[in-house]
N, C-alpha and C positions, 0 to 999 in steps of 0.2 A: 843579630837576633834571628832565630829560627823561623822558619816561613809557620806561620798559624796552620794546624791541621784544623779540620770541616769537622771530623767526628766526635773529637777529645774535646767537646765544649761543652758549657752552660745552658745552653740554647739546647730545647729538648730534643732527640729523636722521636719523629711522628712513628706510627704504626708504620706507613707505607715506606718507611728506611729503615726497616728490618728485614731482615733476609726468611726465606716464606716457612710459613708455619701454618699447619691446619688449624690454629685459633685465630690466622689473620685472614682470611679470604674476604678482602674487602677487595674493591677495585680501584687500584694502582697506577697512575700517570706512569707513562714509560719515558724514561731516563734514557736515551741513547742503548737501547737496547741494542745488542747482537743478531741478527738473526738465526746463528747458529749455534747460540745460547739454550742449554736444556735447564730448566730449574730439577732439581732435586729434592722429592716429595718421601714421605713416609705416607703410603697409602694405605696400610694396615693398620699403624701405631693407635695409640690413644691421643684424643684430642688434644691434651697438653703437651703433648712432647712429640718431636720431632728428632731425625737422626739422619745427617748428612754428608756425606762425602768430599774431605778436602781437596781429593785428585781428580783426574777427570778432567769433567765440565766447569767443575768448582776454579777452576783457573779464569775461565770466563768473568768479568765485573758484575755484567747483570745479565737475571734469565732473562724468558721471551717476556714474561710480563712486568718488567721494569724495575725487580725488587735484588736488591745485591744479592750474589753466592756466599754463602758462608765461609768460604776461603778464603778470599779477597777480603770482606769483610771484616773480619775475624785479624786477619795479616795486620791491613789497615790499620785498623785500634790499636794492635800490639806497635807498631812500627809509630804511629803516632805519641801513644803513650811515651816509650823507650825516650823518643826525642825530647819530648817536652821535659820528664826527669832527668835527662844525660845531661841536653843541651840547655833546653832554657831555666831551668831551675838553676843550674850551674852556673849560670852567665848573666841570666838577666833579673833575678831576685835579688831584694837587698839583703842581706843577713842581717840579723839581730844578735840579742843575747842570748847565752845558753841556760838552759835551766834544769831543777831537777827535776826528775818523774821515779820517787820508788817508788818499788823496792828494786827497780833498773840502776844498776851501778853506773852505766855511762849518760854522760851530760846531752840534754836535747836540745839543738840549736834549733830559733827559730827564724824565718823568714820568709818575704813578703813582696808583692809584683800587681800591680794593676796594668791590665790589656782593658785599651780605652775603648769607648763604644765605636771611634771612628776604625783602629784597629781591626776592631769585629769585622766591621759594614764590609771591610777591603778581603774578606777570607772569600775566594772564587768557589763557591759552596756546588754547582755543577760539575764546572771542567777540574775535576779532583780524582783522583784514581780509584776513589768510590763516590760516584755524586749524591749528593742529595739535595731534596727541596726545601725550601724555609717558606714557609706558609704564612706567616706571620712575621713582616721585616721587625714589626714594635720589641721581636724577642730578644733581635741583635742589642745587648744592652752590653754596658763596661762589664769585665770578670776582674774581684778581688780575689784573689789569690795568696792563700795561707800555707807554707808547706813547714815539714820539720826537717831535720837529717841529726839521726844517731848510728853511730860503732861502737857495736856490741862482740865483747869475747867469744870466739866459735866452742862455749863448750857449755856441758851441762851441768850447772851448777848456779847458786843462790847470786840473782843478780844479774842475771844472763842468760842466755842460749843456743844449745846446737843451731844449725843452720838445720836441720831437718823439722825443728819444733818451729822452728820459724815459718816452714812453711807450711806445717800444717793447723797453726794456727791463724796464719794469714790466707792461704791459697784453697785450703783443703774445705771444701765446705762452708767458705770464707761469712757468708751472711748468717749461719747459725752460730758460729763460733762469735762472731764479734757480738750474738746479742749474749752469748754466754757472759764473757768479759768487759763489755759495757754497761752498765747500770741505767743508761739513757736511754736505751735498747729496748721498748717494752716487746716489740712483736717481730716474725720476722717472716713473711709470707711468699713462696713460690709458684710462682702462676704460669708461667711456661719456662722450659730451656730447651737448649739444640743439642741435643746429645752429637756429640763430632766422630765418624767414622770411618779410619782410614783403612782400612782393610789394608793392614799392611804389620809387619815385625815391628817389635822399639827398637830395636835399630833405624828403620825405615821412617817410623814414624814421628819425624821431627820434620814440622812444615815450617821451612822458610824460617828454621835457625827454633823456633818451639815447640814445646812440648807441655804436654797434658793440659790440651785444651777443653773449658768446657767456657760455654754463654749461658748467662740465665737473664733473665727482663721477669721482674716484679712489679705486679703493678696493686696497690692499695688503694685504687679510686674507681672501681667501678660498684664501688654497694654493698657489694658483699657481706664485707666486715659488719654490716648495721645490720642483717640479719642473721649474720653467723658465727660471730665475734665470741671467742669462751670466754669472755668478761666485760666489764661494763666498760672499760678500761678502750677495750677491741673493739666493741661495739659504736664508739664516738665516731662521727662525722670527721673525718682529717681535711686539715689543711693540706692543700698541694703545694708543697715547695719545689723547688729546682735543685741537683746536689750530682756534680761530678768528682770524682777522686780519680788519683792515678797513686799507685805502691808500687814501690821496687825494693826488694830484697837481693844485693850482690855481698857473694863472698869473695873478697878480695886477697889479694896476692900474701896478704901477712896477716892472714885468718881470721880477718876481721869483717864483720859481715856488716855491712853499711845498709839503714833503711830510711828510704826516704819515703815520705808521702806530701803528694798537694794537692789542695780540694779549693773548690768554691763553690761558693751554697746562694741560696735565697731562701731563707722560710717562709716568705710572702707571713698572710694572716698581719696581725695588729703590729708586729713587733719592727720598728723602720730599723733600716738596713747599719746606721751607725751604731747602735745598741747591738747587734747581732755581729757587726765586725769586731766589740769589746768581747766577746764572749770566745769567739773558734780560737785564737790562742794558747790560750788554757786547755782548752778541751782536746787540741791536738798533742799536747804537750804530754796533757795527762792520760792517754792511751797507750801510751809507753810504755808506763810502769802498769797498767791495767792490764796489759799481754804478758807483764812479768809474771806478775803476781796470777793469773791463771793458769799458765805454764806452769809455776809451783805447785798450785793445787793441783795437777794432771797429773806431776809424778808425783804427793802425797796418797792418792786417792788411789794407785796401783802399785803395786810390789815389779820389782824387777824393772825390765824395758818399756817403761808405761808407751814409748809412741810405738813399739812394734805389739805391744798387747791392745792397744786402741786401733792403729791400723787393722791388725788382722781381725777384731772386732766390728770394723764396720765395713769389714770385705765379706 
């Protein structure tokens, strides 16, 4: 079994374990900072966004005031992520059955992993290659763990798709697009991201094996919505749940693009947790065929190369 990464969990990230953004100036416990540690600010920008530097200082874990570099950061998650789909998805989940999802021609298997709360309690949440604090040990709780795994034909056509649709339906914009294609999706709101800037070639700019990075952190709980909500719908008081996912889209050796995803959730609010474990199967099941069937509508609704007439539309 793979050592448990700090980041990639259930257990929230606070404000003070993101890396600095002119919407957080709060004041921050220092983490084994560097002393020769520079944070990386956008002094000009607009309060929502920030824009930071992978090379550099950004090599450094954490600035002077205690809060990760977005390179390190940013590495972390990806490298965490990578493992937990490669390794432990692969290794330590049980498979189930496969199922359908049209109008997706390939079969969705599903399958399933609990990391127990004792598990949790043993992740060394400091001495980690990005530390962070847990402010709350009550959050270390067990993760149920739902993922799927489908191989889909690399071409474009009824039932399938290119690897490029794949990722611009997944990658590209990824939180507007899934409220396009989910029906569960009422809103989809953007409150701060880190614009990532490497001042460098794409040649050049591939950090530590990635490319085309961006972060964003949404947050839906601070009021807003109840006074500015375009519907009554937006306007309602939300429950705070907890909900981590990880996606990988690989195209493999015999052009077969293999997509895996696994999540675990809480929706906290009335609903106990065995009733909501009956539920995420299905639901992961059926986003399959929901990214088919949108993908078809993308190239019904455009004449010609609909993803290079859509790309070059929102360039």
């Amino acid at each position: 079994m793979a050592i448990l990464g700090n980041l990639v969990r259930l257990t929230p990230l606070t404000l003070d374990n993101l890396p600095a953004h002119p919407s957080l100036e709060i004041s921050v416990p220092r983490l084994r900072a560097r002393p020769n540690s520079q944070a990386s600010r956008n002094e000009s920008g607009a309060p929502q966004k920030t824009t930071q530097r992978l090379n550099g200082s950004e090599t450094d874990t954490l600035d002077v005031n205690g809060r990760p570099n977005i390179g390190p950061f940013i590495k972390e998650i990806l490298d965490q992520a990578v493992t937990f789909s490669d390794d432990t998805v692969q290794n330590d989940f049980t498979p189930g059955s496969e199922k359908s999802s049209k109008p997706s021609s390939a079969k969705v298997q599903l399958l399933r992993h609990e990391i127990t709360e004792d598990q949790i309690s043993q992740i060394d949440w400091i001495n980690s290659k990005v530390p962070r604090r847990i402010v709350d040990r009550n959050l270390e709780t067990n993760e149920t763990w739902f993922a799927r795994r489908s191989r889909h034909v690399n071409r474009q056509e009824h039932g399938t798709a290119a690897f490029a649709e794949f990722d611009y339906g997944l990658r590209v914009s990824h939180s507007e697009h899934e409220g396009e294609y989910t029906p569960d999706v009422f809103d989809t709101y953007k409150v701060m991201d880190w614009a990532v800037n490497d001042d460098s070639s794409e040649e050049e700019s591939n950090f530590a094996g990635y490319r085309n990075i961006t972060m964003s952190k949404a947050f839906y709980s601070n009021g807003r919505n109840i006074r500015e909500g375009g519907s009554a719908l937006k306007r309602k008081k939300p429950v705070l749940g907890v909900y981590t996912s990880i996606e990988r889209c690989v195209l493999r050796a015999d052009n077969q693009i293999e997509w895996t995803m696994a999540t675990a959730s809480n929706a906290r609010g009335w609903l106990p947790m065995w009733a909501q474990k009956m539920g995420v199967p299905g639901a992961v099941v059926k986003d399959v065929g929901l990214l088919m069937k949108w993908i078809e509508g993308k190239r019904a609704e455009t004449t010609g190369n609909w993803l290079a007439r859509t790309l070059s539309k929102d360039t």
